[in-house]
DRENVEXDO-600964 format. One record per residue (C-alpha): residue in three letters; y, z, x. Coordinates in steps of 0.1 Angstrom, whole numbers, plus 5000, padded with zeros to 4 digits. Each point is the difference from the previous one (the first is absolute). Layout:
N
ALAYZX;...
end
This chain:
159
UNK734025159753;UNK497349765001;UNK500050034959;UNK503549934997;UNK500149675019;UNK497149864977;UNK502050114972;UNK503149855012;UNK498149685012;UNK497949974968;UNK503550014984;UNK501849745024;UNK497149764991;UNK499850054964;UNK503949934996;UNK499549665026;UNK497549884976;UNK502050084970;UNK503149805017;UNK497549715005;UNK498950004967;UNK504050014982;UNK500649745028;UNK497149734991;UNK501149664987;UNK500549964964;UNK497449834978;UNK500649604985;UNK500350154970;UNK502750285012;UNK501549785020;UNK500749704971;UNK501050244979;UNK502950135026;UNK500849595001;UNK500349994966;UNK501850314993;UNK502749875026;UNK500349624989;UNK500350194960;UNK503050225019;UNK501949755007;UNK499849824974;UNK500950304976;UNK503350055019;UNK500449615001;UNK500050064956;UNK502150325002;UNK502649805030;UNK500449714973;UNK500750254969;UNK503850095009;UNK501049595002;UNK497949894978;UNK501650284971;UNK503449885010;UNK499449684993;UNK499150054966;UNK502250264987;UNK500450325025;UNK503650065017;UNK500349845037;UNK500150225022;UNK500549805033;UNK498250245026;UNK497350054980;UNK499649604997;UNK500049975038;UNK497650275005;UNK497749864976;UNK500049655017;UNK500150185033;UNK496550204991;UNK498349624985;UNK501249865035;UNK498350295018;UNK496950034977;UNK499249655004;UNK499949985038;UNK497250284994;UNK497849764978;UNK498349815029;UNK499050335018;UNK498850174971;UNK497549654988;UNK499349995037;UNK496450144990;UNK497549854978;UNK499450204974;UNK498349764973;UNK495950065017;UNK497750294989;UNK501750315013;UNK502749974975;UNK498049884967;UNK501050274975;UNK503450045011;UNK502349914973;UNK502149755017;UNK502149684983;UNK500249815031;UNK498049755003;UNK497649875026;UNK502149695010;UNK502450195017;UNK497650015026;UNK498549644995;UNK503549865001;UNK501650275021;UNK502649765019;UNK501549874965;UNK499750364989;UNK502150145032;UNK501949684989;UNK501150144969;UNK501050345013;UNK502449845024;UNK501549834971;UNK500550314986;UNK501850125034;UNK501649724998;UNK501650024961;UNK500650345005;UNK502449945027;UNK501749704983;UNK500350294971;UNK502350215020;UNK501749725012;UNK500949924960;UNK500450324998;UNK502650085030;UNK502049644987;UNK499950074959;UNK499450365000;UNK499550074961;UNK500549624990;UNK496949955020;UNK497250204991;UNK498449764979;UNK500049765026;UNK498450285025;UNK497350064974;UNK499649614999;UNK499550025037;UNK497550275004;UNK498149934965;UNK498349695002;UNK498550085036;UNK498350304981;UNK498749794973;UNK498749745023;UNK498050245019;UNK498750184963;UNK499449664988;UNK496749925037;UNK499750325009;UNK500050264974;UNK497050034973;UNK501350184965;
end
C-alpha cells in the first residue's frame, strides 16, 4: 500500500510540475511575436473587408448587402486597431519579425489612434452614402473610407 501511494504521489507531483511549466509566462520574444501576429490579423481582414467595395467600384456588379457588410467589417476592424498597437512591439524582442509597420506608431501613438478613429469614422459616413445612394453611391463610400487608409500607409506603414 505504502508503494502505491509513492507511486500515486510521485505521479500527482510530476503532473503539478508539468502544469507549472505549460503555465509559465511567455518569453519577449513569444510574446511580440503573438502582438505582431494579432495587429497583422486584423489588418489582413481590414484588406480582404475593403475587397468587395472596392471591386464594385471599379467594375464588379453591386450587390447592396455585400456593400454594407463590407463597410460594416472596416467599421468594426478599425475600432480593433488601438487595442491590437496597444503594445510596443518595435524594441529587441521582435527584431526579426517581418513586420511593415513602422516604429512611429508607437512614438506617435495618439495621432496613430487618431487615424484609426478616422477610419471608424469614414466607414460609418460610408454606410450612411450607402443607405441614401445605394449603388449610385459606392464610389463616394470608397471615397470615404480610402483616403483614411492611405493617410495612415502614408506615417505609419514602411514598404
Amino acid at each position: 500500500m505504502k508503494k502505491i501511494l509513492l507511486t500515486g504521489a510521485f505521479v500527482l507531483s510530476s503532473l503539478m510540475s508539468l502544469t507549472a511549466v505549460a503555465a509559465a509566462a511567455p518569453t519577449p520574444e513569444e510574446e511580440a511575436l503573438a502582438n505582431i501576429t494579432r495587429r497583422q490579423a486584423v489588418f489582413k481582414l481590414l484588406s480582404f473587408a475593403n475587397g468587395p467595395l472596392g471591386a464594385m467600384a471599379r467594375t464588379a456588379p453591386y450587390d447592396a448587402a455585400a456593400a454594407k457588410t463590407a463597410v460594416e467589417r472596416v467599421a468594426m476592424l478599425a475600432s480593433m486597431i488601438p487595442e491590437v498597437t496597444a503594445a510596443d512591439t518595435s524594441g529587441p524582442a521582435s527584431a526579426g519579425i517581418k513586420t511593415r509597420a513602422s516604429n512611429t506608431i508607437w512614438t506617435s501613438k495618439a495621432d496613430f489612434d487618431k487615424l484609426a478613429a478616422d477610419l471608424g469614422a469614414g466607414a460609418a459616413a460610408a454606410l450612411e452614402i450607402l443607405n441614401t445612394k445605394g449603388e449610385a453611391g459606392v464610389k463616394d463610400a470608397v471615397a470615404a473610407i480610402g483616403p483614411k487608409c492611405g493617410a495612415c500607409h502614408d506615417r505609419f506603414r514602411m514598404d
